[in-house]
N, C-alpha and C positions, 0 to 999 in steps of 0.2 A: 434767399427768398425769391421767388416765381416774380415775373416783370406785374407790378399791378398796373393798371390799366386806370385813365379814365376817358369819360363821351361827351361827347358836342353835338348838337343834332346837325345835320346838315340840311340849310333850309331849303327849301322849294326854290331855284332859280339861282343858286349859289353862281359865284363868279370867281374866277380868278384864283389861287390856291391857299392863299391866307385866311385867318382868321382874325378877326381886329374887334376892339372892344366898342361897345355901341356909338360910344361917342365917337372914338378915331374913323367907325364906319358913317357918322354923317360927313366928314371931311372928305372923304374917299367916293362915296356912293349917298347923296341924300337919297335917291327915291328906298334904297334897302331901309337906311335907316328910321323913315316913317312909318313903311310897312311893318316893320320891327319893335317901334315903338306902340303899334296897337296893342304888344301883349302889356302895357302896363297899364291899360285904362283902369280908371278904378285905384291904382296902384302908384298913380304919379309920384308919391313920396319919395315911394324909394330910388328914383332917378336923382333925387337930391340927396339922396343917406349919404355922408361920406364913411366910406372902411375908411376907420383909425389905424388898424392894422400899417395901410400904403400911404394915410393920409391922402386920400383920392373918394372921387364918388362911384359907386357901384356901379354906373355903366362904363367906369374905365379901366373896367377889367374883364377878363374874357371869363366865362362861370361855366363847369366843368359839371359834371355828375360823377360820385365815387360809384353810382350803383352801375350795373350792366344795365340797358335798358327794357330789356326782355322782363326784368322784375316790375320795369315799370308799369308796362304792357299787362302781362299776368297779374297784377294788382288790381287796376284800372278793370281789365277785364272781371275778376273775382268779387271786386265790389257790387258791379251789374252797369256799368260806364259803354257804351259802346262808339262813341263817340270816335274814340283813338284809333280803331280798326280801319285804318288804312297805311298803305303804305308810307315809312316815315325813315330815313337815312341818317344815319349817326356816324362818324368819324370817334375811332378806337386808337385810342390815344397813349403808350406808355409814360407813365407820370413822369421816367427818369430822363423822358426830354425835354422838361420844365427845368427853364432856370430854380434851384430851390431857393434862391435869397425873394424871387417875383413869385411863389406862388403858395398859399396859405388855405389850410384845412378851416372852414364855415361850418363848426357844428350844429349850427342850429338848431339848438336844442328847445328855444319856447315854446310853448303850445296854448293854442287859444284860439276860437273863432271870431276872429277880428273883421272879416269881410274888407278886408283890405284896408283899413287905418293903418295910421300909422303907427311903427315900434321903432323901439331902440334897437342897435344892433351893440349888443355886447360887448367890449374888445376882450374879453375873456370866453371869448366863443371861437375866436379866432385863434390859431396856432401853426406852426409851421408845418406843411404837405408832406411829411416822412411818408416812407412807404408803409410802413407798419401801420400808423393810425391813418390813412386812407384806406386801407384794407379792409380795418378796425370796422367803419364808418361804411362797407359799400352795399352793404343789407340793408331793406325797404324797411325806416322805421315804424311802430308802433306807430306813434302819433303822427307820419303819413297815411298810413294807413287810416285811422280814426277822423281823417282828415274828409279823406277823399270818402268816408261813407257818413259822413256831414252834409258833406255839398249833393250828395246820392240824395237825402232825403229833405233838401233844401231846394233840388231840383236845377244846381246850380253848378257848369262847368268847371270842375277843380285845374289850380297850377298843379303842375306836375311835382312842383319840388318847394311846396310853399312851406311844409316843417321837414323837411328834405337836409341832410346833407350838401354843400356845397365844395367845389374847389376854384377857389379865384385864382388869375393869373394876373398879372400887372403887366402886361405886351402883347406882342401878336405872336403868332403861330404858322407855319407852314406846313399844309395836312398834306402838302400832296404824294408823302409815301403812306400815307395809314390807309389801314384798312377801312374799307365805308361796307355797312351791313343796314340790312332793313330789321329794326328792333321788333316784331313778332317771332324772330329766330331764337331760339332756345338754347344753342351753344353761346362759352366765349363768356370771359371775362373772370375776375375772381367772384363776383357775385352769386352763378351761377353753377 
C-alpha cells in the first residue's frame, strides 16, 4: 500500500517545530493557546469530552484530518462559502510516523444539527489508525458536506470537520521534515 497521509494545519504565527496538544500548548505558549481556544466558542464542551479511547480529554491530543485539504477547499468552495479563500498552510504528515499504540481512527459518524450542544462521543466510533481504514475514511463525507450547506443557508460559519473524519494522536509531533502546502492546491494526498 502507497504511504497514506494525514494534515495539520499550520497556524498563522506557528513556532518552533512541534506540534503539541491544546492543552500541553498552554503549558508551553499561553498566548497560542487562547488564541487557539477561540475556535471552540460555542463549543466549550467538548474541551471537557474525555476520549475513552486514551482516557484523556480531547484537547490532549493532537487532531489530524484523513482527508487531503484541497477536498476541503473545493467543498467549501462548491457549497458557495467564500470565506476560506485565503491562503492557509498544512503540514503532510505520513500516518506510519505515528506511534500506532497513541493514535486512533474518529469516525464520526453522528449526524445532526446540534449548533454546538453537547454530544456523546461514542467509544465504538473510535478504532485503531491502520492505514487501510484511514484511507478508508479520507473522502469528504456526505453528512459534511450536508453540513456545511446547512450552515450555507443558516448564514452561519461552518467547522471544517464538525461530521468529518478525525485522527487523534496522544503526544507531540516533530513536523520539521514534512512537507507544508497551501490547501487550494489540487495535487497530493490519497484523497485526491
Amino acid at each position: 500500500m502507497n504511504d497514506v497521509y494525514i494534515y495539520h494545519i499550520k497556524q498563522p504565527g506557528f513556532k518552533g517545530s512541534r506540534l503539541y496538544p491544546l492543552n500541553r500548548l498552554n503549558e508551553i505558549h499561553p498566548d497560542f493557546y487562547a488564541r487557539y481556544m477561540k475556535k471552540y466558542e460555542g463549543r466549550e464542551w467538548l474541551t471537557r469530552t474525555v476520549i475513552e479511547y486514551f482516557n484523556c480529554l480531547w484537547n490532549d491530543v493532537l487532531h489530524f484530518s484523513p482527508m487531503h485539504p484541497s477536498l476541503i477547499y473545493r467543498a467549501l468552495s462548491e457549497v458557495g462559502f467564500t470565506h476560506h479563500k485565503v491562503s492557509r498552510e498544512w503540514f503532510e504528515i505520513p500516518l506510519k510516523d505515528l506511534v500506532p499504540d497513541y493514535a486512533v481512527l474518529f469516525r464520526n459518524e453522528e449526524e445532526g444539527d446540534r449548533d454546538g450542544q453537547a454530544r456523546e462521543l461514542p467509544k465504538n466510533e473510535f478504532e485503531p489508525a491502520s492505514p487501510a481504514r484511514v484511507k478508508e475514511f479520507s473522502d469528504m463525507p456526505d453528512r459534511n458536506l450536508r453540513y456545511y450547506r446547512r450552515s450555507l443557508e443558516k448564514n452561519r460559519l461552518p467547522v471544517m470537520w464538525r461530521y468529518a473524519p478525525h485522527v487523534l494522536y496522544r503526544g507531540e509531533l516533530d513536523v520539521s521534515s514534512y512537507k507544508v502546502f497551501d490547501w487550494s492546491e489540487t495535487a497530493g494526498g490519497q484523497g485526491v
